[in-house]
C-alpha positions, 0 to 999 in steps of 0.5 A, a space after each residue: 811772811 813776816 820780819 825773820 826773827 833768828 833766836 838760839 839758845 847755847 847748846 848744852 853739854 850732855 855730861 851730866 841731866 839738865 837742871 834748872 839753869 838749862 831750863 831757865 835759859 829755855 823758857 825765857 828764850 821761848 817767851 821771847 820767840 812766842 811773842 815774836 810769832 805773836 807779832 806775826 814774824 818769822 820766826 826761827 827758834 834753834 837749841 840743842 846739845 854739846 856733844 863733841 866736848 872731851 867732858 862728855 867722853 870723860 864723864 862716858 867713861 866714869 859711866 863705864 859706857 861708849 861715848 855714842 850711847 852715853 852722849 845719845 842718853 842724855 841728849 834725849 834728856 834734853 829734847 824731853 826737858 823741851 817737850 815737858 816745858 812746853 819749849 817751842 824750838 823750831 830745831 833741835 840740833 846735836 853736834 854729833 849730826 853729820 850735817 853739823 861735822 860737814 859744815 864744821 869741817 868746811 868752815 875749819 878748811 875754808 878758815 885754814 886756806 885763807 891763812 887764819 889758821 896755822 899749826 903750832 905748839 900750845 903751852 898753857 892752862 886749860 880747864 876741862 869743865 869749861 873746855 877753854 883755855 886760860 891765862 894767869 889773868 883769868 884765874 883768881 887764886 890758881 883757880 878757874 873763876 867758873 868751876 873753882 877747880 885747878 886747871 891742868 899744865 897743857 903742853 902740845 901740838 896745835 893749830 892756832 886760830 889768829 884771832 889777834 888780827 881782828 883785835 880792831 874789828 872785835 874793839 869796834 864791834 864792842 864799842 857799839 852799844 846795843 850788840 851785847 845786853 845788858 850794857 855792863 857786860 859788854 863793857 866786860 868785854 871791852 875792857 878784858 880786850 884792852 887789858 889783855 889784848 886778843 891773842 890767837 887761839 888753840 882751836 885743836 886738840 891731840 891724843 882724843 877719839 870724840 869729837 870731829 877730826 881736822 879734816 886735813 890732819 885725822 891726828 887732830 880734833 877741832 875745838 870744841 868751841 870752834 866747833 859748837 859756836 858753828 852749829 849756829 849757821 849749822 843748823 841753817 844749813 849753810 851756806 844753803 837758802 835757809 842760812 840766807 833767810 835767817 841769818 844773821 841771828 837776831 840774838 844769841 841766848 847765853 850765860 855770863 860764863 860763856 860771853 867772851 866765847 859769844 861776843 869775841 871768839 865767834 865774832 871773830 871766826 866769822 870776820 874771818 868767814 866773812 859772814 855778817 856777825 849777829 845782831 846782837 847776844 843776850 847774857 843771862 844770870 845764873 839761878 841760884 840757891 842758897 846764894 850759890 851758882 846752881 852746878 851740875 858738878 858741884 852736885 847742887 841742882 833742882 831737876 826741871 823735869 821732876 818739877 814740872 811733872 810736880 807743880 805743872 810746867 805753867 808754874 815753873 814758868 811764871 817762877 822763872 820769868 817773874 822772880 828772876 829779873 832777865 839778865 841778873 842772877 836769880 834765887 829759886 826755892 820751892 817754898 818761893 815758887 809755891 807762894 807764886 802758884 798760890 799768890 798771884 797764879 790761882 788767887 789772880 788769874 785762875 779766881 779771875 777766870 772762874 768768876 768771869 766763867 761763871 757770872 757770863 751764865 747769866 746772860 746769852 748775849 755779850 754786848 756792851 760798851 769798852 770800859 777796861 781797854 784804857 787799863 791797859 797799856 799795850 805799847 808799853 808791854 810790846 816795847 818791854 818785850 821787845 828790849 828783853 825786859 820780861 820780867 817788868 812786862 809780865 807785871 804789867 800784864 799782870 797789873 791788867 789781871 788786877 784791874 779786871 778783879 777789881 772792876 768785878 769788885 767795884 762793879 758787882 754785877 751779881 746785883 745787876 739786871 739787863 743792859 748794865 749786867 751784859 755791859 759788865 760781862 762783855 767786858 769781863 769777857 773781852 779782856 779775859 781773852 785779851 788776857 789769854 793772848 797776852 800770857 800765851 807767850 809765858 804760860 801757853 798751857 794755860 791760855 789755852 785752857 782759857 781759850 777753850 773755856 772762851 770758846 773763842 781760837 788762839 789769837 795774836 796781837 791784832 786781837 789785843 783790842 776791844 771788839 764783838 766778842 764772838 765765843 761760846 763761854 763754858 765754865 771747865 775746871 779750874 786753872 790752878 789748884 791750891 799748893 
């Protein structure tokens, strides 16, 4: 096996369908763990859903049905919205498995019996669409930042979880450049904590049926945030082999509204563990419309799944990871996606492939001279992926694509005989399968396609070289179809 490679995405709630927002944050977390399996590591890809959160039982109870089929509906949604996005998780995992309420118990107890946890009384703020408990700082207005609603005046019994005590341990930790990307909202974090200080946390709740009992006092429930950020080690099956092999995580996936719970809470129930904390937590914009924050509650959402049945999942795809730069806030609009499915996705690539396909008929040997290898830069393309700047690499893939539709264009191989016309095509021939190798991670469809067509197996970064080309090219349908 090659170096283990731990990526997760966050769990999602089942309250409501995906949309766009979730799938973003799947396909470019699939982007990262496929070109890491390119680079032959070991991979161990995890996401899945939120299913113990008191919105999902209120949301249940909107739908007139009992939370179990409610939460089971829609956590099906998800898994499809995988399988539809071509999503190449190793794991799926749901929150309401036994094995994930065992672990989450035992880590509740285990943190209890150290002394990190201490019954108590919580008077406060807390909003239910983020689950979370805020201060008068957090507000803006008397409203929660995230969801612009008033949050509720709680008042009750609750075990506290003394996240305080590693005030120390949490400042350094976000004092170390390279633990939260990008860079600004680490010290988002760093200052919130020097500003406001780390105080204990509620991390149980009374008077509820869903979710998972304190497993010494059934009057309470875990949070559901103590309890979602330990499906993480859940889903390894800690603290078995399978934890020891992959854990620590080498990043966490998340968006800008749950960094705080990624990059200081979990942290710190893992000091207290004492378990090493992951290597580092990547945040994510938001995709926008109109300007605005996409949201399920607000009503203002693109169903990922109905596009992709509409414009193939391949282009969903490209859009995502082409038109939002990883790690800032993006804007979608179909007309934007179109103009990418019938710009550089059929006029580029699927023209590229149709004339390379075509003009190899004309000779029955492919053998020649590398003259397209020094067009691209590999290293550069590896180092961008490898620091998370999809977006700046797959241009650079494509500025490859480019240079070969050029070289067809400066060479004219339909004017030319012999060796120089062989020479040509195996060129041609050798970067489209380089070509395939390198979209793989951001559009696998697709390179399969070409592949097939190649007549040549998948292949990895060690095939990102000019060398014999040994396929069988056979000209198949068109890649792209004009929108």
């Amino acid at each position: 096996m090659g170096e283990k490679f731990y990526l997760t995405t966050a769990i999602d709630y089942v309250n409501a369908k995906p949309h766009l927002g979730h799938a973003y944050e799947k396909i470019c977390s699939d982007v990262i763990a496929r070109w890491h399996r390119l680079r032959g590591d070991d991979v161990f890809f995890l996401t899945g859903t939120d299913e113990n959160a008191q919105k999902n039982e209120q949301a249940a109870k909107s739908a007139k049905t009992d939370t179990k089929s409610f939460v089971e509906k829609n956590s099906r949604i998800f898994q499809k919205l995988c399988r539809v996005l071509d999503i190449s998780n190793d794991y799926f995992i749901r929150t309401t498995d036994p094995k994930h309420f065992k672990v989450s118990q035992d880590i509740f107890r285990k943190v209890y019996k150290k002394g990190d946890i201490y019954k108590g009384f919580y008077e406060g703020y807390y909003c239910s669409g983020c689950e979370a408990f805020l201060t008068e700082k957090n507000l803006n207005k008397g409203r929660c930042p995230e969801h612009g609603t008033k949050p509720e005046w709680l008042k009750e019994e609750s075990y506290f979880f003394k996240m305080s005590k590693y005030q120390s341990e949490i400042l350094n930790l976000l004092s170390q450049k390279g633990f939260v990307l990008p860079d600004s909202r680490r010290v988002e974090m760093l200052n919130r904590i020097k500003d406001e200080g780390l105080k204990d946390i509620s991390v149980s709740r009374i008077n509820l049926d869903w979710g998972i009992p304190v497993p010494f006092d059934k009057k309470h429930r875990i949070y559901v945030w103590f309890d979602a950020l330990i499906n993480y080690v859940s889903a390894l099956d800690y603290p078995g082999r399978k934890y020891r092999r992959y854990w620590p995580a080498n990043v966490h996936i998340i968006g800008k509204g749950i960094n705080w719970f990624h990059t200081v809470i979990w942290p710190s129930m893992l000091l207290s563990l004492g378990i090493p904390v992951p290597k580092s937590v990547f945040v994510h914009g938001y995709v926008n419309i109109r300007g605005r924050k996409m949201s399920k509650s607000a009503g203002d959402v693109v169903d990922p799944i109905e596009l992709s049945e509409k414009y193939g999942s391949d282009a969903v795809r490209y859009f995502i990871v082409r038109d939002i730069p990883f790690g800032q806030d993006g804007e979608f609009s179909e007309e934007a996606l179109k103009a990418r499915i019938n710009g550089e996705l059929l006029s580029d690539l699927g023209n590229l492939t149709s004339r390379v396909l075509t003009l190899s008929q004309k000779c029955k040997t492919f053998r020649g001279k590398p003259e397209l290898d020094k067009k691209l830069d590999f290293g550069k393309i590896d180092k961008l992926m490898l620091d998370y700047d999809l977006h700046t690499a797959l241009n650079e893939v494509w500025n490859f694509i480019r240079a070969v539709n050029k070289y067809i264009n400066d060479k004219e191989p339909w004017k030319l005989q012999g060796k120089d016309l062989e020479n040509v095509i195996y060129n041609l021939l050798e970067s489209l399968r380089i070509i395939a190798i390198l979209i793989e991670p951001f559009i696998p469809e697709t390179a399969e396609k070409i592949n097939k067509q190649l007549g040549v197996k998948a292949g990895n970064v060690k095939g990102i070289r000019f060398g014999k080309f040994n396929g069988k090219p056979v000209r198949g349908e068109h890649l792209f179809s004009k929108v």
